[in-house]
Every structure is written in C-alpha cells, then in structure tokens.
C-alpha positions as CSV (number, residue, x, y, z in Angstrom):
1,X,76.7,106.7,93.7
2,X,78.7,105.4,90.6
3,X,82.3,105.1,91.3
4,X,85.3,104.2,89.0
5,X,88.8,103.2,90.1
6,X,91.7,103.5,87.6
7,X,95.2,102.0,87.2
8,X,96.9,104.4,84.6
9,X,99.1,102.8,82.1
10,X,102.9,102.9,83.0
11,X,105.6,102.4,80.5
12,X,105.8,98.6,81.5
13,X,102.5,97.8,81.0
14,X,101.1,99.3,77.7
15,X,98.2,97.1,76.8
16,X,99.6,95.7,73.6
17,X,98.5,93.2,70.9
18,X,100.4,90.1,70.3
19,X,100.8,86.3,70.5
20,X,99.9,86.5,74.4
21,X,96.3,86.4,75.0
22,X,96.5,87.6,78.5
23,X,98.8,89.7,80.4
24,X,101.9,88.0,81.7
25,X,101.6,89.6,85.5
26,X,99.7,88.7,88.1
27,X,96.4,90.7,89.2
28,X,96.7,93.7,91.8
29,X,95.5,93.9,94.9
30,X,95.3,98.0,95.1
31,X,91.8,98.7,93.3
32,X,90.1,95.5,94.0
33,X,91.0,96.0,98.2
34,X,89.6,100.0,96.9
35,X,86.0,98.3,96.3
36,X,86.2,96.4,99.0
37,X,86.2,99.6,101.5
38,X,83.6,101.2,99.8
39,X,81.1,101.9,103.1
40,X,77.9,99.8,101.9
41,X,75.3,102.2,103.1
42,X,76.4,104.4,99.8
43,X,75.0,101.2,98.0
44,X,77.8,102.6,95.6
45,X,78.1,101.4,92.1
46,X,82.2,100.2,91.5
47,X,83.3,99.9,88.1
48,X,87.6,98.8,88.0
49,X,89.5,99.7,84.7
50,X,93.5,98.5,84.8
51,X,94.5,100.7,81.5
52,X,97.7,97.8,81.4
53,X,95.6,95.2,80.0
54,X,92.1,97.0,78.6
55,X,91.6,100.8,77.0
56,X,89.6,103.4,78.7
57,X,86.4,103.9,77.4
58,X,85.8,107.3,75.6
59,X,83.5,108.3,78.8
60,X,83.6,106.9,82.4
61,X,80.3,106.9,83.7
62,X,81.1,107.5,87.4
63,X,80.6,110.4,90.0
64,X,83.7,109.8,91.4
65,X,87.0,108.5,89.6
66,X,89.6,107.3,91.5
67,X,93.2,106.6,90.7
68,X,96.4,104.8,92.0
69,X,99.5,106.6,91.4
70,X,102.9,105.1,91.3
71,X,105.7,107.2,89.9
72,X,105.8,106.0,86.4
73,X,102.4,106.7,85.5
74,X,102.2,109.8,87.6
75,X,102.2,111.8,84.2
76,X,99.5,109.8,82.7
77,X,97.1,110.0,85.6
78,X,98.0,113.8,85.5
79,X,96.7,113.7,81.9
80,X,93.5,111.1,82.9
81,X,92.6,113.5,86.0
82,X,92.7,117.2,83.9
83,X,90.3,115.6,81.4
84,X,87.7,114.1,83.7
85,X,87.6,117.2,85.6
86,X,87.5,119.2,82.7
87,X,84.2,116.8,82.6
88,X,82.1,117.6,85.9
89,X,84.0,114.3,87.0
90,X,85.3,114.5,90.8
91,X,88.8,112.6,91.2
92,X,90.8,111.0,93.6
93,X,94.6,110.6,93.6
94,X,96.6,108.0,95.7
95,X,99.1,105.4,95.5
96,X,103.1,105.7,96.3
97,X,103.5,108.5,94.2
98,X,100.7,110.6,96.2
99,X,102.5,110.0,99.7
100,X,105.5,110.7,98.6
101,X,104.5,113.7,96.6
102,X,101.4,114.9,97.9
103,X,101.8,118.5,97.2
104,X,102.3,118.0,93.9
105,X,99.4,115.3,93.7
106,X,97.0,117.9,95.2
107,X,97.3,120.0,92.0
108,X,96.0,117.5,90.3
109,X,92.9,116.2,91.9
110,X,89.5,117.1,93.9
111,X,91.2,115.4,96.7
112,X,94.3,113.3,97.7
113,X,94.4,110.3,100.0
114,X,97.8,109.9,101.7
115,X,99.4,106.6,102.7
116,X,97.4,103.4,103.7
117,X,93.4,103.5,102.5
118,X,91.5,101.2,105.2
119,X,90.4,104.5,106.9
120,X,90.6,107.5,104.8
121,X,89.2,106.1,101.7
122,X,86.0,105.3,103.2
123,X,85.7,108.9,104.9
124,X,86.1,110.3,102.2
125,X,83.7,108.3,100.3
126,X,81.6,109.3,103.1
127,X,82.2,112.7,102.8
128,X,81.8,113.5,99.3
129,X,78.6,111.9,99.4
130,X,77.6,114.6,102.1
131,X,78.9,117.0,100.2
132,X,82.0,117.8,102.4
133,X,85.2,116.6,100.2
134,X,88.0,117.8,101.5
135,X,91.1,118.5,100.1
136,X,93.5,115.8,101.1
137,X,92.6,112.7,103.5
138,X,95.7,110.9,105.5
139,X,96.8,108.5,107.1
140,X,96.3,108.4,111.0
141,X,99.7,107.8,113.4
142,X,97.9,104.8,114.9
143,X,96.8,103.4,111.5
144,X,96.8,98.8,112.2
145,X,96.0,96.1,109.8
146,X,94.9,94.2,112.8
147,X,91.7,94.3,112.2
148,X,89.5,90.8,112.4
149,X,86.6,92.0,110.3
150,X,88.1,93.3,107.6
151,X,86.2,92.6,103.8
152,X,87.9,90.6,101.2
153,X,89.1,92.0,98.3
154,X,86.4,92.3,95.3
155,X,88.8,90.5,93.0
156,X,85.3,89.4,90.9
157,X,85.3,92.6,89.5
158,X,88.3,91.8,87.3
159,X,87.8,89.7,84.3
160,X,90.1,86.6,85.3
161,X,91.3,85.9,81.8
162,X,92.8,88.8,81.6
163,X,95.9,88.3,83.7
164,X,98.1,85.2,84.7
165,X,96.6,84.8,88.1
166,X,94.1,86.4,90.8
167,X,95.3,84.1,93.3
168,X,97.3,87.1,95.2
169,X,96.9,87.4,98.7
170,X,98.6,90.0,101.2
171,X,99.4,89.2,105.0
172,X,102.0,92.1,106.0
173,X,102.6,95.2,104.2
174,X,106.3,97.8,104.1
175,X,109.4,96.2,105.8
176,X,111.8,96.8,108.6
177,X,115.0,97.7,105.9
178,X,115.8,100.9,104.7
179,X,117.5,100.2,101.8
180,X,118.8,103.3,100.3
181,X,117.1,102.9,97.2
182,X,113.5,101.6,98.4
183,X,109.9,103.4,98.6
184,X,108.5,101.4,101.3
185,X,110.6,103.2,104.3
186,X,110.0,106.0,102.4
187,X,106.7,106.3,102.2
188,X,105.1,104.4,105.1
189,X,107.7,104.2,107.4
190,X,109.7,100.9,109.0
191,X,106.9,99.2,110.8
192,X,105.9,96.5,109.2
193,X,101.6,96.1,109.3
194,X,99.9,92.5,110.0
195,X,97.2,91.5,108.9
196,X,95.4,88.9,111.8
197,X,96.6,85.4,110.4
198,X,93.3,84.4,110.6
199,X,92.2,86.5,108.5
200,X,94.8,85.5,105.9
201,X,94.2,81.6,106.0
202,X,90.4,82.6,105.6
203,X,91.1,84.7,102.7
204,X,92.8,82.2,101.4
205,X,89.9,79.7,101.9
206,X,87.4,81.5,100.3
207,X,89.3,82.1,97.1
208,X,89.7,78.4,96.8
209,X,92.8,78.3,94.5
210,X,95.6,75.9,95.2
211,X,98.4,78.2,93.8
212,X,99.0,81.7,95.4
213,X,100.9,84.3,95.3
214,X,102.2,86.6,98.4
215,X,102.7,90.2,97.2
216,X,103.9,91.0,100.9
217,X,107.6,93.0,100.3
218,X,109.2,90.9,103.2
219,X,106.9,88.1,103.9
220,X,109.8,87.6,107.3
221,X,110.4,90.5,107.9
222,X,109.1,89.5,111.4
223,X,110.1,86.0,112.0
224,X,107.8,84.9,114.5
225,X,104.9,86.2,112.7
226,X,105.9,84.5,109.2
227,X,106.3,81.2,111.4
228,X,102.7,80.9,112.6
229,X,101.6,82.1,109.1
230,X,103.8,78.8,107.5
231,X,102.2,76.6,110.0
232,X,99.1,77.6,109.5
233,X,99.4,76.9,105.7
234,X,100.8,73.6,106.0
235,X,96.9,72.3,106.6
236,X,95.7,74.0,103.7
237,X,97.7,71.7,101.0
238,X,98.6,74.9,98.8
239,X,101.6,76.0,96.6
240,X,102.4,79.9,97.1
241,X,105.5,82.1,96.2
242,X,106.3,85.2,97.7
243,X,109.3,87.5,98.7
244,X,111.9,87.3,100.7
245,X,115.3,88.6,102.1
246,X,118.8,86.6,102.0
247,X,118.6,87.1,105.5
248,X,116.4,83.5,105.5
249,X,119.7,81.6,105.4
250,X,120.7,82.2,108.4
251,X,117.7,79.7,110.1
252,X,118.0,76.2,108.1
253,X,114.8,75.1,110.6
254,X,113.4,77.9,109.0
255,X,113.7,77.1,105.9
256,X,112.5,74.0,106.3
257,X,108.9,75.3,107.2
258,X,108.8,77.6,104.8
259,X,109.2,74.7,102.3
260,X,106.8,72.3,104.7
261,X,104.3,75.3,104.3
262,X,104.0,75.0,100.8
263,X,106.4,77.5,99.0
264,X,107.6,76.6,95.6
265,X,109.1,79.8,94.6
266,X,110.9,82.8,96.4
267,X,111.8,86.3,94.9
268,X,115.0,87.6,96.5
269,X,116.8,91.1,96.3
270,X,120.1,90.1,95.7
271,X,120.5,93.9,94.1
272,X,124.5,93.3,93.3
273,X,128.0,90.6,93.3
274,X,129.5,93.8,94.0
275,X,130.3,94.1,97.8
276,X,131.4,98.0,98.0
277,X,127.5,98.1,96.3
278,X,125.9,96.6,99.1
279,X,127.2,99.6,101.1
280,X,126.1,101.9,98.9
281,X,122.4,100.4,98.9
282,X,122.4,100.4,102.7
283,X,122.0,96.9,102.3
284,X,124.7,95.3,104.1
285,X,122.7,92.5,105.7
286,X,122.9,91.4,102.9
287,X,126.9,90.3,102.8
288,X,125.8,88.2,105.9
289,X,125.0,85.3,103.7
290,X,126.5,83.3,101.0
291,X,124.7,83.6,98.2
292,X,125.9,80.6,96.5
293,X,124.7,78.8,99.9
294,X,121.4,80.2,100.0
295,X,120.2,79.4,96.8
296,X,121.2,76.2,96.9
297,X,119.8,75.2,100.1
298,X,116.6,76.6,98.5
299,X,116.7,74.7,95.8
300,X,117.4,71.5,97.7
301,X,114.1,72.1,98.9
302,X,112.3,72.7,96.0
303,X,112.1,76.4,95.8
304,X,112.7,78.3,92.9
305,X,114.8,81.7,92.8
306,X,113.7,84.5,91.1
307,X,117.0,86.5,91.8
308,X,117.3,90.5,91.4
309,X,119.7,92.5,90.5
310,X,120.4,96.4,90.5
311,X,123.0,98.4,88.0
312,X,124.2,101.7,88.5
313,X,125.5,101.6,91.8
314,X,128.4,104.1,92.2
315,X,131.1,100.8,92.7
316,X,130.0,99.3,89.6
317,X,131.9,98.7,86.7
318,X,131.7,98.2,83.3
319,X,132.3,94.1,84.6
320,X,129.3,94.5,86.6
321,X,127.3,93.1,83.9
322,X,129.4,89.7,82.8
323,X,129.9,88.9,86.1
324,X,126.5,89.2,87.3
325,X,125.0,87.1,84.5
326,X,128.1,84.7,85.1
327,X,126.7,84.2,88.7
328,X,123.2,83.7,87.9
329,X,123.9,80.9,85.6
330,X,126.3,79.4,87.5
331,X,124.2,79.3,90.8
332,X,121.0,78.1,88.2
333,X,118.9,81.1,89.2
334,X,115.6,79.9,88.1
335,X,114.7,83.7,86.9
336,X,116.8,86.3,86.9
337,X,115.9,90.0,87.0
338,X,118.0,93.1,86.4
339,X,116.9,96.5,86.8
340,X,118.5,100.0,86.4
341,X,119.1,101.7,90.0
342,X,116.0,104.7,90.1
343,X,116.2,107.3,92.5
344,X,112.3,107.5,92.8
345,X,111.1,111.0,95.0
346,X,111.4,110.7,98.7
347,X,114.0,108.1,99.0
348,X,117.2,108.5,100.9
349,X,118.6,107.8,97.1
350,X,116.9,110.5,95.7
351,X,117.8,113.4,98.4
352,X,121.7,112.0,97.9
353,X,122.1,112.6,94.5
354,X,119.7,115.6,94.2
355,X,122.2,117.2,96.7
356,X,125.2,115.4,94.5
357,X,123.8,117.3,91.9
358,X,123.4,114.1,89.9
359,X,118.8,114.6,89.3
360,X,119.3,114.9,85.4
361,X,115.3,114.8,84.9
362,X,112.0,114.8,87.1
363,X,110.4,113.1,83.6
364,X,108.8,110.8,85.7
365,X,107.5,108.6,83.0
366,X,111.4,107.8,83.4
367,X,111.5,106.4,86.7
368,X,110.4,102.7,85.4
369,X,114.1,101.3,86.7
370,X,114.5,101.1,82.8
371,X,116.1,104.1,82.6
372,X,119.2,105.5,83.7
C-alpha cells in the first residue's frame, strides 16, 4: 500500500523564495505522528509533503492521500481532494477543521476521521485495505493518551533542513479553559490527555537534541502532572520552550522548577491590557495576575516571553493598539505577537456573533487571525 499524507498550504505559510533558506517555524508533529500509526502489517509505503515549505508534485503516487485540515486551508484541501479523486485517488480528511465541521468535510473526501487519530486512523487504514472504507471514523468517548507503547513520531521522513527545528515533542494535548475564542474546548472537549511521562522523557532521549520545543497548548494545565514532567527533565540537561498560562505566577516554587527543568522560553496568551476584554474572552483568570509581575519574575529566571495579544475585542478601542505596544516594550517582552480576534466554526465566539448577526463571510481562507 502507498500512502501520502498532505499539509495544504494556508495563507501563512506559502512556500516562498527569498533570503531564508529554510522556513522560519518549527516542524509539525500532525503527519509525522500520522506515519507513525500506520498498522505495520500493511507494510505500507508513507510519503509526507508539507505544501508550506515544498510544491506538490504534478502526481502523487499513493493509494490513499491523506490530509490535515485546519480552517485556513480548508478551501485548499477542498481543491487538492476534488482533483485527486477526480484521479482514482482515495482521500482522507481530518484535522480541527474536520471535527469541527465534519459535515461539511464529508463532502469532500472518501472518508473523514473525527477528533484525535491514535485509534481511528489505523482502522481505517485497516479497513480500506479490506476493502471496507467507511464513511467517517471517530473518535471513541474513552479515547486516553496513556498508553505506554505508543510509536515515536517518524519525524525522519521530513527533510530536516527544511524547517527551523524537529526537536518538537508533545506530552499533553487540549486544555482545561474555555476561552471564548479557542478551538481546543471546541473541538475536543476540556480534558486535558497525557501522555505517560515516561514515554515523553524517552521520546526525548531518542531524538537526542539538547533544544526542544513543547507544542502542548497548556503544558500546566495540570499542575501536578507538569511537576513530575519538570523533574524528570532536570536529569536530562536540556533547554525546551513551551506554552503556558499567566496563571503560573501564582506558585513562585513553581516557577522555580520550571526554570531548574530547563525552560528558557515561555509563550503566554496575554490576549489584551484591556480588562472589560478579558471578560469578553472568558478569560478572566487571567486578571488574577500582574502581568508586569509575571514577566519579570520570568525573566529573573532566565525565561524569555513570547507575549500574545488579541484585537477586536468588543471593549477595544482605537487606544488598544498604542497602549498594547507601550506595554510590551516597557515590560521587555522578548517577542511580541498580535493577532486579529477570528471567530473560527464551532467556538462559543463564533455561535455569539453568528446569532449577533455579526458572520460577514464563511471565506474560510479568511480565518488566518489576519483578517478582520
């Protein structure tokens, strides 16, 4: 069995010429963790294409074609999918996009698979090599990440020089928040998976690379949990940056492991200065902390802040934009990161201004949190 697994070019990532000889992000975890699940009595052949960084070729030699949809690029995988099936080609849609619209997904694709991949990728790889594809593939109410034996992701099949880093590693995935404006809840609910920590510091291991990168949305979302994790680092002499809430000021012991464990770098969701915002977001946890105070306790410790904003929250005002800048250079924010407020499908966002009246396009090539 041949198999290809796409990543459709968004309107961020357009593979480009230009003084860069690489891309500038990181490599994903979503289509090398795809090969990894492939069942190996299909002794299936895998074949990854990321269309951000490399073109298509003109034909795909593959059975199967499978692709990961997030909003942005839902149009463009649209596009990808009615051409390979106007081929004899079988495709596969899943991703964000696909749980959160599956019905529209389906209208697109051979089959769907619906939230997390660990089981129903596989059966359906299983499945279309009987001769049985069905329709759409989802996931199961009991669906866990604790699973000990779990395979590594295939990251070899990605040319390394083509992105800044394959050093990214994954311990817990969606978060306990729900933020008005966020997917996560959305799509896979508020219970955040695990992955056995053993598993992690093993993964870790066997890549061998002294500078990682956590992709996890909260990485403490669960404190007790993210405290083993940091322990457990400590041995391994490493330097990673991940995610994180505000809500990390509130435990200076904390704080101190996370830096003890290694972190050199922490991406925050600040979102807005304005407070009447925070409300709006359904992110009011996040008025429970100085900001001022936890950035610089962060940096006392060596931690860099890669601090995000939001605009286009319904209390912002034309200000909103000196004063936000005004605060980020004043509190040194190391990188800061604004982004315009999208009311991606499924979110609580979305359903409140659809029902506002306030949709003014489903152009969903639009949805990049570029456009207002």
């Amino acid at each position: 069995m041949k198999i290809a697994l796409v990543s459709p070019k968004g309107p961020l990532y357009r593979h480009r010429g230009g003084i860069f000889k690489k891309s500038l992000r990181y490599q994903p975890l979503t289509l090398t963790t795809l090969a990894a699940l492939v069942p190996t009595e299909l002794d299936a052949r895998v074949t990854l294409y990321d269309e951000g960084i490399v073109e298509l070729p003109d034909e795909i030699d593959a059975d199967l074609i499978g692709m990961t949809v997030i909003t942005g690029t839902a149009p463009r995988a649209y596009q990808l999918a009615a051409d390979f099936r106007a081929r004899g080609k079988t495709v596969v849609l899943g991703g964000p996009h696909v749980t959160l619209l599956p019905q529209e997904a389906a209208g697109h694709a051979d089959s769907i698979c619906v939230g997390y991949a660990e089981d129903n990728w596989p059966q359906l790889l299983r499945d279309f090599a009987a001769g049985t594809l069905k329709p759409a593939y989802y996931q199961s109410p009991d669906f866990t990440l604790d699973r000990p034996q779990m395979p590594f992701a295939r990251r070899d099949l990605f040319d390394s020089r083509n992105f800044l880093t394959q050093a990214v590693f994954e311990a817990t995935r969606s978060c306990a928040h729900d933020c008005e404006f966020c997917v996560a809840p959305a799509a896979w609910g508020r219970k955040q998976y695990q992955k056995p920590i053993d598993w992690v510091i093993r993964d870790i291991q066997q890549f061998g690379q002294k500078k990682i990168l956590f992709v996890d949305l909260n990485l403490i979302s669960d404190r007790e949990y993210a405290r083993e994790l940091f322990i457990r680092l400590i041995p391994l002499n490493i330097e990673w940056y991940g995610l994180s809430t505000v809500l990390i000021g509130h435990d200076p012991d904390f704080m101190e492991l996370v830096a003890r464990s290694g972190c050199k770098g922490l991406l925050l969701g600040l979102e807005t200065v304005t407070p009447d915002s925070l409300r709006d977001a359904r992110k009011r946890f996040n008025a429970s902390v100085d900001f001022r105070s936890v950035i610089n306790d962060l940096h006392r410790l060596g931690i860099a802040i890669q601090g995000c904003f939001v605009f286009g929250l319904d209390h912002d005002t034309p200000e909103v934009f000196d004063t936000t800048v005004e605060f980020a250079i004043e509190t040194g924010i190391d990188l800061p990161r604004y982004a315009v407020l999208t009311p991606f499908p499924g979110t609580p966002l979305h359903a409140r201004l659809e029902r506002e009246g306030r949709i003014l396009t489903r152009d969903w090539t639009l949805y990049d949190a570029q456009h207002v």
